[in-house]
N, C-alpha and C positions, 0 to 999 in steps of 0.2 A: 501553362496548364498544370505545370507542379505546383501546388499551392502546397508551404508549410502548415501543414495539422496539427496542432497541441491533445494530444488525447487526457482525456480527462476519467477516472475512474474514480466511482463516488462508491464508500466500503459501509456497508451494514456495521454500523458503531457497534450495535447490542451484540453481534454474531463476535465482532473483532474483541469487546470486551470480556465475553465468555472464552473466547478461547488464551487471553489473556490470565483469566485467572490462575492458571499454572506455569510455573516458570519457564518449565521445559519447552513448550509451546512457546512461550513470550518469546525465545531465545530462536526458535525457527521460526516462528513467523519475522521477526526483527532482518535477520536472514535473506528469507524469502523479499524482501519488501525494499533491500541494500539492494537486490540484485535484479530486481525488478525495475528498479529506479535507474539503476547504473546501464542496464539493457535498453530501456526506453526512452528515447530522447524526449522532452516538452512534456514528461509527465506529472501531474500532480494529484497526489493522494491527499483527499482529501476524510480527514478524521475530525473526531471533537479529543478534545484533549484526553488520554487512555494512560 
């Protein structure tokens, strides 16, 4: 009944690339996204290249 589940979280490029354009940001999001990854097993973020 336990099935392994991959979750998948697909991120607004345009949203991700505005908030990118300041470094301060770049550096918490960068952040947020190590720790997002390292907390969530089978995840993949998926981006276009930023």
């Amino acid at each position: 009944m336990h099935k392994k589940r991959h979750n998948v979280i697909i991120i607004n490029t345009e949203k991700v690339q505005e908030a990118l354009s300041t470094s301060s940001t770049r550096n918490s999001i960068k952040e947020r996204l190590a720790r997002i990854r390292s907390s969530t097993p089978g995840i993949i973020l998926a981006t276009k290249n930023v």
